[in-house]
Residue, then its C-alpha position, 0 to 999 in steps of 0.5 A: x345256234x344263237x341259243x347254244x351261245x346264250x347257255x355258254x354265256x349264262x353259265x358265265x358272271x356276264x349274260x347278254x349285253x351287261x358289258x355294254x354299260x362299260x364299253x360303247x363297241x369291241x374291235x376284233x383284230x385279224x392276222x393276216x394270212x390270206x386276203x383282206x375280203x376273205x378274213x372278214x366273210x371268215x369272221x362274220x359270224x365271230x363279229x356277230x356272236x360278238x354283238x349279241x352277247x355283248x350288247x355293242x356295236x363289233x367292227x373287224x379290222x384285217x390290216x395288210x401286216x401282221x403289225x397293223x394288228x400288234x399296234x392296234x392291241x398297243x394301242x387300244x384300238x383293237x380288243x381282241x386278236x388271234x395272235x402268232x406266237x412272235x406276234x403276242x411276243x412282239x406285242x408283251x416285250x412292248x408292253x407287258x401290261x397291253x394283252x393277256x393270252x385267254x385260248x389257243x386252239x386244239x387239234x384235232x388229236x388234242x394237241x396245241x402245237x403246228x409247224x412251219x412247212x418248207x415247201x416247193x413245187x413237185x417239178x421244181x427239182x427241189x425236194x429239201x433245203x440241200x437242193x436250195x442252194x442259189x435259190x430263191x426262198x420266200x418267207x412271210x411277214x416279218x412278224x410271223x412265227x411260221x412264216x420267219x421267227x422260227x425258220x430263221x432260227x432253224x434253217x440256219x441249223x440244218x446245216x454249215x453255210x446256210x444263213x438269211x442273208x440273201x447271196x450267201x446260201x440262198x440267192x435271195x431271202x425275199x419278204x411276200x407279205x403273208x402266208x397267202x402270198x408265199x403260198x402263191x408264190x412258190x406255186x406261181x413259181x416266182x420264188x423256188x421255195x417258201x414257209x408257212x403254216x399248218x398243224x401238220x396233221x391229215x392228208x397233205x392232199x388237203x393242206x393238213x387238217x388246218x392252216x394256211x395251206x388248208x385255206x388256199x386248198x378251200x379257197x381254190x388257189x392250189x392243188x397240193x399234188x403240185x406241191x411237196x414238202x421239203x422242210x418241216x420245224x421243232x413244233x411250235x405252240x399254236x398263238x393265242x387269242x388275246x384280249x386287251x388286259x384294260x378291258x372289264x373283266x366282265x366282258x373278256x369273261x364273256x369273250x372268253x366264253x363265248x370263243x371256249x364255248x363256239x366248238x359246240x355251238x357252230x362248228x362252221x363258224x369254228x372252222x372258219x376262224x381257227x383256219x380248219x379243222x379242230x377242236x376249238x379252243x382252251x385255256x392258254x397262260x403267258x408261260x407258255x409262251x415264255x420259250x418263244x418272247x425269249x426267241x423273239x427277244x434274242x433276234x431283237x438284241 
């Protein structure tokens, strides 16, 4: 595998550890979406590949909320995340100049798209949002593009009365913390129904081809034929991998290689970070994102 990675890498301006002359370590930040212990085994072999190419020292941090990871962008202690899209939202109206999108992640049909899903359990009574009325919706962190940003924007539509106020529509409109917790709850029953996110491709039986349902299927939390769909967004663009824009162009040349380059090289390890299965990752731009900072500007005024 290593030697895999190193082609990738020599085909780039920076082969090896040339990079390390301008930065003394790199820091990977990690959304959340499922336990702190679990997002780290997952990026073990990313922290590793990290190293090698780049001749330093690679710590991986995984906050409890999705702001632990924007501020450390902002503020220079962390230098590369997969962001949500409101994540990377939040992140460039703080500050344009903070991150630059480089990859987003490919499905398995070539798309870049996925989906906030509504969900509840099958013996809930709860088969769409019509059935949710006085009951208990969770949704996950308040920066999540999944898990609240576009659901608060489109379940509102769906029709007269509903709104994100608790007691009006919904009984309550609860915060769990994450996707992981969300899923949980809803299964656990302590809320009757939740969002959160997946490419919406495959078997629902598996949690879809990827996302966090299709990580809590893997780690054992949920049987999906408990579980049925009742709500499902517009798509959504996947979030891109970011890079701190102060960082040597020579290494995020590398970063961007190197991660481009990991769907060839060790597709384990792919399907590790990017939540499932898929293609790996592609080139991504600010435009397309422009749609979803106007969103998260517009909740924000």
């Amino acid at each position: 595998m290593k030697k895999l990675i190193a082609a990738v890498l020599a085909t780039t301006s920076l082969a090896g550890a040339a990079g390390a002359q301008q930065i003394d370590g790199f820091n990977i930040g990690i959304l959340g979406g499922e336990n702190a212990q679990d997002r780290l085994a997952n990026h073990e072999c990313l922290k590793s590949y990290t190293e090698d190419a780049l001749g330093v020292p690679v710590k991986l941090f995984a906050p409890a909320d999705y702001a632990g990871v924007i501020q450390g962008l902002l503020g220079g202690t962390i230098d590369m995340a997969w962001l949500g899209a409101s994540s990377y939202a939040a992140t460039y109206l703080d500050d344009p100049e903070a991150v630059e999108p480089v990859l987003v992640k490919v499905n398995m049909d070539g798309s870049i798209g996925y989906y906030s899903i509504g969900f509840a359990r099958k013996d809930s009574g709860v088969s769409s949002l019509d059935d949710m009325a006085g009951k208990t919706f969770g949704f996950g962190d308040p920066n999540s593009t999944s898990g609240y940003l576009i659901p608060s924007i489109e379940i509102p539509q769906y029709k007269e009365g509903i709104t994100m106020e608790s007691g009006d529509y919904f009984s309550e409109v609860k915060f769990t913390g994450g996707h992981e917790q969300t899923i949980v709850a809803v299964n656990n029953g302590d809320v009757d129904a939740g969002v959160t996110w997946a490419d919406g491709q495959g078997a629902w039986e598996d949690g879809y081809n990827s996302g966090s349902l299709r990580k809590a299927v893997d780690a054992g939390l949920i049987d999906m034929n408990d579980l049925t769909e009742i709500w499902r967004s517009k798509e959504i663009p996947e979030g891109p991998v970011v890079l701190r824009k102060a960082l040597p162009q020579d290494v995020k040349d590398t970063m961007t290689a190197l991660i481009e380059g990991l769907y060839e090289a060790d597709k384990e390890c792919t399907y590790n970070i990017s939540a499932g299965e898929s293609l790996g990752f592609k080139p991504i731009s600010h435009a397309q994102y422009e749609s979803i900072v106007a969103a998260r500007k517009s909740k924000s005024e």
